[in-house]
C-alpha atoms as one frame of an Amber mdcrd trajectory, in Angstrom:
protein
  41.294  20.632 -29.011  41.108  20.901 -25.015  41.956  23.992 -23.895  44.586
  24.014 -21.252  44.665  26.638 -18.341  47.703  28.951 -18.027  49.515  29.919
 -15.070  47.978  32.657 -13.927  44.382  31.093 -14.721  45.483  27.400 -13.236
  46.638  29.772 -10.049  43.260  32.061  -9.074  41.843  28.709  -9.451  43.878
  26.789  -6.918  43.086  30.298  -4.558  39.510  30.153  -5.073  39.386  25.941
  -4.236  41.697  26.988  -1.331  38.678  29.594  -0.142  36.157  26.660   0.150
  38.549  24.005   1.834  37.752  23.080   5.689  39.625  20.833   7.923  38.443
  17.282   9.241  39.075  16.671  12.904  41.505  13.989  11.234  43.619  16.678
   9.439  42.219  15.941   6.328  40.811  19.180   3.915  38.058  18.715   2.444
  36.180  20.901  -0.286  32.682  22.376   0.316  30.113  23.714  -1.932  28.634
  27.742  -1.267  25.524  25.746  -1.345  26.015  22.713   1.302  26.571  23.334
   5.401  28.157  20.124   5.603  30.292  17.443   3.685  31.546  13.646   4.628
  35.466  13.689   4.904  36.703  11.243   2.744  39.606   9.916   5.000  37.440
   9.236   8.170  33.875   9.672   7.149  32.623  12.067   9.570  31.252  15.093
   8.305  33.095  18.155   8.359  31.028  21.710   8.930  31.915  25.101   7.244
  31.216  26.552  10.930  30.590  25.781  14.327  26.986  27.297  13.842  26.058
  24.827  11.525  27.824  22.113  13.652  25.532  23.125  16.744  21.805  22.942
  14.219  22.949  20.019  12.869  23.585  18.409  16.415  20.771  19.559  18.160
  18.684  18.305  14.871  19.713  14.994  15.853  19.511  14.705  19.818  15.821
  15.784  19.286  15.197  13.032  16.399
């Protein structure tokens, strides 16, 4: 039998997505892995940074290409 997720369990999991969700310039939220920089939105397609760092090596990366 599946075990289901209480409450309290089903609600430090909806915290810890909600620590790992960054916006799209469309408004959208999108969920990103400790382990990725980046991730395509799934509304627009663009990709959506976890910060503007990231954003700047990613876009100097490609002017130089």
């Amino acid at each position: 039998m599946d075990k289901l997720l209480t409450d309290v369990e089903y609600q430090r999991m909806s915290e810890e997505y909600d620590k790992v969700k960054y916006p799209c310039k469309c408004g959208h939220r999108v969920v990103i892995p400790v382990w990725q920089d980046k991730q395509v939105c799934t509304w627009c397609g663009n990709y959506v940074f976890k910060d503007k760092k990231e954003e700047f090596k990613y876009r100097i990366k490609e002017k130089i290409k």
